[in-house]
C-alpha positions, -999 to +999 in steps of 0.1 A: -201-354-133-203-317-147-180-308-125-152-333-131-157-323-173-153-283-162-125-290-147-110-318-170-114-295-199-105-265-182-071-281-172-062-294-205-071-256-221-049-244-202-020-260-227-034-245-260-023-214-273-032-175-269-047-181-301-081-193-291-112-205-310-146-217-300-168-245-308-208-242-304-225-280-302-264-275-308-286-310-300-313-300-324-347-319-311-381-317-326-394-305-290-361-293-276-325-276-285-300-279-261-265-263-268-227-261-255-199-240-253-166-247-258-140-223-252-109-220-234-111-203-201-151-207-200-167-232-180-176-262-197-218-267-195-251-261-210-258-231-228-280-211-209-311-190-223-322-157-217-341-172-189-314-192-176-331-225-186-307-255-195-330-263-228-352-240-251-383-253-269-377-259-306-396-228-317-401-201-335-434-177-339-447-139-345-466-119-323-478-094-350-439-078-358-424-093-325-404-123-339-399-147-302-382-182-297-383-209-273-413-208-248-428-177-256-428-184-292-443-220-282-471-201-261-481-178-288-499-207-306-525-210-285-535-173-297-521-173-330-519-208-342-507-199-375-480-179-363-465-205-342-438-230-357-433-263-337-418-294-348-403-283-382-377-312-376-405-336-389-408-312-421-370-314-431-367-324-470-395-335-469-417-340-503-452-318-503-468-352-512-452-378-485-467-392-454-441-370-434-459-340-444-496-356-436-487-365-402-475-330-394-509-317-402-520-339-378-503-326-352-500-285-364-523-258-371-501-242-394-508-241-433-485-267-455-474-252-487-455-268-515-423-254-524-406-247-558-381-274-548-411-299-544-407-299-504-430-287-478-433-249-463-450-228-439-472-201-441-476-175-416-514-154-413-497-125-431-487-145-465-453-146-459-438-184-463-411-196-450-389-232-453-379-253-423-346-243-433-351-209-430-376-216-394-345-236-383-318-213-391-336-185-372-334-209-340-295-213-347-292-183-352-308-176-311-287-200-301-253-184-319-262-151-302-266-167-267-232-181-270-211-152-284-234-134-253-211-161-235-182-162-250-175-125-256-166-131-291-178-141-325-189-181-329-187-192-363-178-230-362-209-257-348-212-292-346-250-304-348-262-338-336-283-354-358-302-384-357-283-418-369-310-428-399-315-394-408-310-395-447-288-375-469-318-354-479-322-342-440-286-343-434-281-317-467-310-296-448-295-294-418-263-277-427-285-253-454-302-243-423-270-239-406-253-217-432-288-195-432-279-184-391-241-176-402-224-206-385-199-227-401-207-268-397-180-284-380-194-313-382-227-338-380-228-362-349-251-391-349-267-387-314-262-420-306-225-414-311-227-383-291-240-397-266-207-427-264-186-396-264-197-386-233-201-416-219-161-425-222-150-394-216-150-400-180-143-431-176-113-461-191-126-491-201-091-519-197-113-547-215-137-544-243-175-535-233-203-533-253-232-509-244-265-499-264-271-461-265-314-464-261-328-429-272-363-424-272-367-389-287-397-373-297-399-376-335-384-415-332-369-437-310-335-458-320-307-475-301-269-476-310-248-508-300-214-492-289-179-508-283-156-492-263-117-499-254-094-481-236-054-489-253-020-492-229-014-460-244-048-444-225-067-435-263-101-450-259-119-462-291-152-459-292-172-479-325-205-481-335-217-513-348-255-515-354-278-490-352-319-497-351-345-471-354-380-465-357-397-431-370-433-442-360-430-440-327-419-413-299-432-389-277-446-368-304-469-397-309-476-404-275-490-363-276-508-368-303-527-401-290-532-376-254-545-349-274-571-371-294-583-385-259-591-347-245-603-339-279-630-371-277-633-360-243-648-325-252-663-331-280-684-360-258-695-332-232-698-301-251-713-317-282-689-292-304-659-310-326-630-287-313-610-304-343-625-277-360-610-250-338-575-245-346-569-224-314-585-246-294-568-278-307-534-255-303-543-255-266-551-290-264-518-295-281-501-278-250-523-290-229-514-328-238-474-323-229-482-313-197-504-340-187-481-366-204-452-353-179-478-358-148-487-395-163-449-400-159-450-400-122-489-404-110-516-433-125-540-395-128-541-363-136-564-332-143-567-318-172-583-280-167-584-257-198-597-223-195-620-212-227-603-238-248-624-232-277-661-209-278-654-197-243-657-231-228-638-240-202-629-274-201-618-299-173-612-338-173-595-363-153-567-386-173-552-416-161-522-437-175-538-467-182-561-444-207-529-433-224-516-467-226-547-482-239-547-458-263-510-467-270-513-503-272-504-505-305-469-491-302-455-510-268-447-536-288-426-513-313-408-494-284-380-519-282-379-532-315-349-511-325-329-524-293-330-562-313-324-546-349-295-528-336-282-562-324-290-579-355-276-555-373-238-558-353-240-595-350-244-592-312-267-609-290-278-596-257-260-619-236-226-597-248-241-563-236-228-550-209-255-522-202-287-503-219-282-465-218-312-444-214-313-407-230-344-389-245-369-373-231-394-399-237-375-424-218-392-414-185-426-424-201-436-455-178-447-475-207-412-474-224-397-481-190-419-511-188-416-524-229-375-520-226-370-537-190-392-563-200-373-569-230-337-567-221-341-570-180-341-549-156-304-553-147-291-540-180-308-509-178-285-475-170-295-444-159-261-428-151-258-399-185-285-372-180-310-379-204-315-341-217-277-334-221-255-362-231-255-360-266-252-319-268-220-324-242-210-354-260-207-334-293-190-304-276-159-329-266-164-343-304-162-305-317-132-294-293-115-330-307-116-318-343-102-281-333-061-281-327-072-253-305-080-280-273-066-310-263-094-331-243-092-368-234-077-386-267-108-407-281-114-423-316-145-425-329-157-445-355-195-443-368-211-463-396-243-459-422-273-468-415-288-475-450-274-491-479-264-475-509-258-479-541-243-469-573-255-475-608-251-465-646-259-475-681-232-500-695-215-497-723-230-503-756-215-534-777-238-524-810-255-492-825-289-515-820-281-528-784-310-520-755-291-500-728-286-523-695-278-506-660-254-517-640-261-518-600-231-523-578-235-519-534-212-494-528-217-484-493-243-509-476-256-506-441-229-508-415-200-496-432-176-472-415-183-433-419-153-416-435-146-445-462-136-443-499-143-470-526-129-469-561-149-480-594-127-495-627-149-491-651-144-496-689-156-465-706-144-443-735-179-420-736-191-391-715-217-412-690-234-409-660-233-428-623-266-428-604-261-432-567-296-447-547-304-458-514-311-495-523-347-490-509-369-466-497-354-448-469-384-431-455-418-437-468-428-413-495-390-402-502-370-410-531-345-435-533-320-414-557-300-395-538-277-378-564-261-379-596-230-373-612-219-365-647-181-378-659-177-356-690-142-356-709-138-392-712-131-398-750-109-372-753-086-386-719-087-419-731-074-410-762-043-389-752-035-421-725-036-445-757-018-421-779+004-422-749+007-459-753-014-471-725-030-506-727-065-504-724-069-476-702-102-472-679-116-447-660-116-449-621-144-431-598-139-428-559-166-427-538-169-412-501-191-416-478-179-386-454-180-388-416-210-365-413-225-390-433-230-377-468-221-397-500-206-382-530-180-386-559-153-370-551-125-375-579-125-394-610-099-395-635-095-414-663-061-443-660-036-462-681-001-480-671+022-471-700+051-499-701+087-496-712+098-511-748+116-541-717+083-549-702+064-551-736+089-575-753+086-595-720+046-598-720+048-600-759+073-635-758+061-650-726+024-644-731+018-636-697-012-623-680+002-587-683-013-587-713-051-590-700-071-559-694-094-573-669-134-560-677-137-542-645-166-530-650-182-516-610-151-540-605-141-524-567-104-513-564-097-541-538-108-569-564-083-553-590-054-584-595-019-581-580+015-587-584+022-626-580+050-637-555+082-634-571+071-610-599+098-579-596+080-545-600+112-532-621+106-562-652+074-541-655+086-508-657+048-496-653+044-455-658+005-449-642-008-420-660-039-398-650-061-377-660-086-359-641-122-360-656-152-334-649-173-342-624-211-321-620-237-334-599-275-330-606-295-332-575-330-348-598-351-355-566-351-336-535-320-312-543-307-291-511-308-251-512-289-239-544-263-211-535-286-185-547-316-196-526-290-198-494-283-161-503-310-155-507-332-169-469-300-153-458-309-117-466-343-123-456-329-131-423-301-104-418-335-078-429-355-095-397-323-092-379-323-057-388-354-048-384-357-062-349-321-044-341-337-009-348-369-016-331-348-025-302-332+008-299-363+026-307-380+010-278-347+016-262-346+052-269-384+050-258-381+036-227-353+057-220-370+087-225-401+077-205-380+067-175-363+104-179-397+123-176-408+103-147-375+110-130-378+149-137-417+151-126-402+138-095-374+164-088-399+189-097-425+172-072-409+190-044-436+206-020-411+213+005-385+228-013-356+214+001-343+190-023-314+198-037-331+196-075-347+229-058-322+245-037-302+247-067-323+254-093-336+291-099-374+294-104-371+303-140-352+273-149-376+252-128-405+268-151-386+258-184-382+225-171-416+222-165-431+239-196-406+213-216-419+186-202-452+188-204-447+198-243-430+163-241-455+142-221-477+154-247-458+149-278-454+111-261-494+108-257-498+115-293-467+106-314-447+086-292-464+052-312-451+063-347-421+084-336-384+075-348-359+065-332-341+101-336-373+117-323-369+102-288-333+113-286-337+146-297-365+151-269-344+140-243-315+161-249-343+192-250-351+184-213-315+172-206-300+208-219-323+222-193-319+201-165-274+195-169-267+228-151-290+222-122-273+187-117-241+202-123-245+230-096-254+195-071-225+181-080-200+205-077-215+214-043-210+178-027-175+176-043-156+210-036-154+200+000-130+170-009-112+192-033-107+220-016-092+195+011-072+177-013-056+210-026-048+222+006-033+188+016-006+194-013-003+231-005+009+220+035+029+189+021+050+207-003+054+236+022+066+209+047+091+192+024+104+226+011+114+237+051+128+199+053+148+201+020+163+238+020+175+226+057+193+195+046+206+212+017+222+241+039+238+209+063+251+193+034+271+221+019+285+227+050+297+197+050+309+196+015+284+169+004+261+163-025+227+172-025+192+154-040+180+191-048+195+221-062+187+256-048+174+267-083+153+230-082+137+238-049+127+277-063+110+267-093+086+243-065+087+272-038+074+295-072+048+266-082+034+263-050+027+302-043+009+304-077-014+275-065-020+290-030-026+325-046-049+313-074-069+289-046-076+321-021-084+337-051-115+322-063-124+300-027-127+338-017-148+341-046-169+308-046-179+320-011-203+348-026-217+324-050-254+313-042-262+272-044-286+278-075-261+301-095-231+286-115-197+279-096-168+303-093-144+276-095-149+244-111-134+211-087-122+198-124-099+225-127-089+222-091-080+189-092-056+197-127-043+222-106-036+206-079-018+177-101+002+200-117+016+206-078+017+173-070+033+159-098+062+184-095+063+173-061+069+141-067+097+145-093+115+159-065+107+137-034+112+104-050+146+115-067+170+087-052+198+102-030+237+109-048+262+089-039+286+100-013+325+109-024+354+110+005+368+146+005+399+145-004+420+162+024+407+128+042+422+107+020+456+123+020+453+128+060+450+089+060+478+084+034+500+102+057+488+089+093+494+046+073+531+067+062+536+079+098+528+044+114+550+023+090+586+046+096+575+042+132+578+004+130+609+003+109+624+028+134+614+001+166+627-026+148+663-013+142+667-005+176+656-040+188+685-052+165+715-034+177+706-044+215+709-079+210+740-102+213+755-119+181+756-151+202+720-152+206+713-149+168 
């Protein structure tokens, strides 16, 4: 299957132009990140680490300065716990005080802190705190420079997958994180949806099918019911039509439950609560993923943990049906979101075609079991590789936004996944009237990502619209999500009714954007100003032109319109707008300001920085220690027949020497707070020493070859100078043209004689030279010499030969001869005449 996508995409690449651009997709797990490429003339695949694994742990930690991702980060807890980030994911916009936050204790040993924002942090053992945007925008940031390792090139723009109830709140955390690592978001992908993409883009689908996307993940699990259809003109549309989740459950949970089984498990043979022992719970955190992954495929396994916690070493035998009793609570929840996806489309399971595994946690046995139980064995599918589907999936998405790539031509269309509202105080009717909101479903659950609605409200004041998820989205978050002051309303509607609009009103459009985000995105303030025609007609006919319908949260659909029959022109209408101010107030859990983006920024670039210099100071370290090791060596010769030795004099061998153990020493004492500069400068001390040694070797292996080469030019151009001066003597005595002119073939004969004299010269005096004393003649300057020969040479050689001209005592001989021949004839055939008889004319 990999194989058919490189070469589908790399086929349709080829039709783009020069011009190229590249697209990152990131699938941004609690546990795991995978990423993908996309770029013309690259193959099209997972991202590779620096390890060349296809996925990279979802972590970040410190060992003491040394700032490490991925596994070694991951490993690092079990020796410095608080040092160690895991699972931020969880932590996303999440308040301090919510049960998000609790459970992540739970699970980590790092130290919670609340933020100035109201959300969570983490603390590292030095003081330093840091948000899971910031923790997560390091990780992109890894994964950015992998792929510009790959591509060759900067990579700004990235698509992230996200998961389908993910809230605005985590959605607006997300892409703060993603503008902290200095990429650009493309877009947010449900994974669900990601996943479809992938799915169709290898296959056609002639009749409608309906498939759920099951992915069991290891912060939740949740299942997409997906349509897809492939058109007569080969565009396949894939839509999304009920999506059912559940946050409590996952294969973070199903570690947790492990971990509290070893933990009882100790704590029962040692008589010590490791709970208290954040070290050793760190390695019992470890400890647990592993024997989960054996529990996938064998009813045991051994758990052996060497001095887990007080230098005890601990060992324990697990079986499945331990882990499952411990887990009985939460079989009956792991296919719960397959029937609320269905519910939630107005689909039974009679109409599905097929159940789609992805996620990690779908190898767990017990999820195996739950889902073939509930749906049948039959409708489960196993043919998208669990790990990668949705990061490929959104790669195809990314490259189908970009007019740099044309891939297989799919339409996707996602919905919401919680409903939303809008609301605002009405209108007052008297000084003394109690103010009364107004709540109005803009965008409830299901409705298509990337749609607009349109308020006609009656207002002539400044006021406010409050926009709410209709419940609580996730437990312990709030359910406003923004809002959004409309300021310059009295003085519009004014102008419009000095204008001589009827009744003008103001009108706010909504959006819910593909990536999922709500927001107000215009609002102007409206009138219809009729001609002096229309306004007689409405004023004699009493018609319902008149009426100013109280629109109030009135939708733009329900607005009335123009009866059959009614021509537009008896109208005359004139719309007239007027934009209003819009600012939003973010009042509950509001997403990095600008400032505070610039700010985790800087912070990063410094570590970026930071770590940049210490890489070239260990660089320059390294470099330098590798360099002394190599000269001890050539100075390590006992024999004295190396050729460090045979051309090196004794005194230059005792400089060396005296240098280098000044350096050795400098290293043994300095070398830990030395500078960069420091190491360099001490290297070109021994180098200085050592160059002319080196050099002497050098020029002894290569003056064989040229010395050969020179004399191979001095013989060719003497051999095509006897050729040449011979063929030009045969050709003026024959009163032809010549390639060469006498003076042409001097100035060589005069270039070659300098060459051969200045090359006896100084071989004659390179032969007195010793090995370990300087060269008489340099091969550099040979070889320019040499060239200078060969080149002239050449001019000569490859001039192209003149064209030949007839002499012209030919021609006239010929003239003559074709003169001679014709009189002849005419001569012949006045003879013939006069000998024959007029009778036999």
């Amino acid at each position: 299957m990999r194989t058919f996508l490189f070469l589908l995409v790399s086929l349709l690449a080829a039709f783009v132009p020069s011009a190229t651009a590249t697209v990152l997709a990131i699938d941004y797990g609690s546990d795991w990140i995978k990423a993908s490429l996309m770029k013309p003339g690259v193959p099209f695949d997972v991202l590779l680490n620096k390890d060349s694994k296809r996925k990279i742990q979802s972590s970040v930690g410190w060992k003491k300065d040394d700032r490490l991702f991925g596994q070694d980060a991951a490993n690092l807890a079990s020796r410095f716990p608080a040092d160690s980030f895991s699972s931020t994911k969880l932590l996303l916009a999440a308040p301090y005080d919510s049960p998000a936050v609790s459970y992540y204790k739970s699970i980590s040993s790092n130290e919670v802190v609340q933020t100035e924002r109201g959300t969570a942090a983490l603390k590292r053992s030095d003081g330093t705190e840091w948000t899971p945007e910031e923790l997560i925008g390091m990780e992109f940031a890894y994964v950015k420079g992998l792929a510009e390792t790959m591509a060759g090139e900067k990579v700004q723009d990235v698509v992230v997958t996200v998961p389908p109830h993910f809230t605005q709140f985590e959605r607006d955390a997300i892409v703060d994180a993603i503008e902290i690592s200095g990429l650009r978001t493309l877009a947010l992908i449900n994974d669900g949806a990601a996943v479809a993409v992938n799915y169709a883009m290898t296959r056609n689908f002639p009749e409608e099918e309906y498939h759920i996307i099951y992915d069991a993940g290891a912060s939740a699990i949740r299942a997409t019911v997906v349509s897809f259809l492939t058109n007569d003109a080969g565009q396949t549309a894939i839509q999304v039509h009920g999506v059912g989740f559940d946050r409590s459950v996952g294969g973070t949970e199903l570690d947790r439950r492990l971990r509290e089984i070893l933990a009882d498990d100790f704590n029962a043979k040692h008589k010590r609560d490791i709970r208290k022992d954040k070290r050793g719970m760190a390695k019992l955190w470890k400890e647990a993923g592993r024997v989960k992954a054996i529990l996938s495929a064998n009813n045991d396994a051994i758990s052996n943990v060497e001095s887990v916690a007080w230098d005890i070493d601990f060992k324990t035998k697990v079986s499945r049906k331990a882990l499952e009793a411990a887990s009985s609570d939460l079989q009956s929840k792991f296919a719960q979101p397959i029937f609320k996806a269905l519910i939630n489309a107005g689909l039974s399971l009679d109409q599905i075609s097929s159940v789609i595994f992805t996620g990690g946690a779908t190898r767990t046995p017990m999820i195996q079991t739950a889902v073939k139980k509930a749906v049948g064995e039959n409708k489960i599918s196993l043919n998208v590789n669990a790990d990668e589907a949705a990061v490929l999936g959104a790669a195809l998405y990314g490259a189908s936004l970009s007019r740099q790539f044309r891939t297989k031509d799919i339409k996707l269309t996602d919905i919401n996944t919680h409903d939303m509202q809008v609301s605002y105080f009405a209108a007052a009717t008297s000084p003394n009237a109690k103010p009364r909101t107004i709540t109005t479903s803009i965008f409830p659950a299901g409705t298509k990502t990337g749609s607009k609605k349109t308020l006609t409200l009656k207002r002539k004041e400044d006021f406010r619209l409050n926009l709410d998820y209709k419940k609580e989205s996730v437990p312990g978050f709030p359910t406003r999500i923004l809002e959004v002051e409309l300021s310059d309303v009295k003085e519009a509607i004014a102008n419009l009714t000095e204008a001589g609009a009827v009744d003008p009103v103001v009108k706010a459009t909504l959006k819910l954007s593909d990536s999922g985000f709500v927001s107000v995105s215009e609002a102007v303030a409206y009138g219809e100003v009729k001609s002096i025609a229309g306004k007689l007609k409405g004023l004699f006919t009493g018609s319902e032109d008149q009426t100013v319908v109280d629109a109030e949260a009135a939708p733009e659909s329900e607005k009335k319109e123009p009866v059959d029959g009614e021509k537009e022109e008896e109208k005359e209408p004139v719309p007239n707008t007027i934009p209003l101010k819009l600012k939003t107030h973010f009042t509950t859990i509001p997403p990095m300001t600008v400032e505070q983006k610039k700010t985790a920024r800087s912070r990063l670039r410094a570590i970026d920085a930071d770590e940049t210099a210490k890489n070239r100071r260990e660089e320059a370290r390294n470099t330098l220690e590798g360099y002394i090791y190599k000269l001890r060596d050539l100075l390590d010769d006992d024999a004295g027949t190396g050729p460090f030795t045979i051309c090196s004099q004794d005194s230059e061998r005792k400089a060396i020497a005296r240098q280098l153990e000044e350096t050795m020493e400098w290293m043994h004492e300095k070398a830990d707070i030395a500078e960069t500069s420091q190491f360099l400068d001490r290297r070109v001390a021994l180098e200085t020493l050592e160059r002319p040694i080196t050099h002497r070797y050098v020029e002894r292996e290569a003056f064989p070859q040229a010395l050969n080469n020179s004399q191979m030019w001095n013989w060719s151009t003497r051999l095509f100078l006897t050729d040449a001066r011979q063929n030009l003597t045969e050709e003026a005595a024959q009163g032809l043209n010549s390639k060469w002119t006498k003076e042409e073939l001097d100035a060589l004969e005069k270039t070659l004689k300098e060459h051969e004299t200045w090359l006896n010269t100084w071989v004659e005096k390179q032969k007195s030279v010793k090995q370990n004393e300087d060269p008489a003649i340099e091969t550099t300057e040979m070889r320019a010499r040499a060239k200078v020969l060969e080149q002239h040479l050449q001019k000569l050689y490859k001039r192209p030969a003149p064209k030949r001209a007839k002499k012209k005592k030919v021609v006239e001989e010929t003239v003559k001869k074709e003169e001679d021949e014709k009189k002849a004839e005419e001569t012949t055939q006045a003879e013939q005449a006069k000998e024959t008889p007029h009778d036999e004319l």
